[in-house]
N, C-alpha and C positions, 0 to 999 in steps of 0.2 A: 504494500500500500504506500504510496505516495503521501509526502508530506504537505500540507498548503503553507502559503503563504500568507500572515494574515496583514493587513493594513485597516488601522482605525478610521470610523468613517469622517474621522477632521481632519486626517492626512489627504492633503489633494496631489496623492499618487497614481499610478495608471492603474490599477485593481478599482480605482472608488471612480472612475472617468467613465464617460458615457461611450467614448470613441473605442476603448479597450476590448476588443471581440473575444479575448480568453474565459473560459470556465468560470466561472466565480459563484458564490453562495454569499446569502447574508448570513452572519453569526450574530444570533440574537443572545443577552445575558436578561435575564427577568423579563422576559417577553420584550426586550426592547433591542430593536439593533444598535449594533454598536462597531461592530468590524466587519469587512468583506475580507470571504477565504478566498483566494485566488488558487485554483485549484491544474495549473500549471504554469511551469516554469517561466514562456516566456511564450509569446501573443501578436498577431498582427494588430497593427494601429495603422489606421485609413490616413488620420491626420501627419502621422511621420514619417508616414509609408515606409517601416519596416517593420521589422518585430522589437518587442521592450519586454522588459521582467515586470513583475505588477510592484516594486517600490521605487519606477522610474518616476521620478519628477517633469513634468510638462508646461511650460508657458501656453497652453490652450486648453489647459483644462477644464474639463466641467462636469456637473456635479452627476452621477448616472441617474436615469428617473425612480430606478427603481427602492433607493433609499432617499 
């Protein structure tokens, strides 16, 4: 089993970014999210047009809809 990588959802990293296409899960703590598991390695980005880890940092970030 593979490990995730987790990123808080106040880090505006590529795992928390709406552009980021990889895997990812919300981790909830008391029913409330709080982290995205990025649940591999590394991921195409449209915006940078290559692939990134999910704790790359971006100047285009924004926020995913889903959290």
């Amino acid at each position: 089993m593979s490990q995730a990588y987790r990123v808080n959802l106040n880090e505006k990293k590529c795992a928390t970014c709406r552009y980021w296409e990889g895997e990812r899960q919300i981790f909830f703590w008391n029913r409330k999210p709080v982290a995205v598991d990025a649940l591999v390695p590394c991921a195409p980005c449209p915006v940078r047009r290559n692939k990134t880890s999910p704790g790359t940092s971006c100047s285009t970030w924004q926020p995913w809809e889903k959290i």
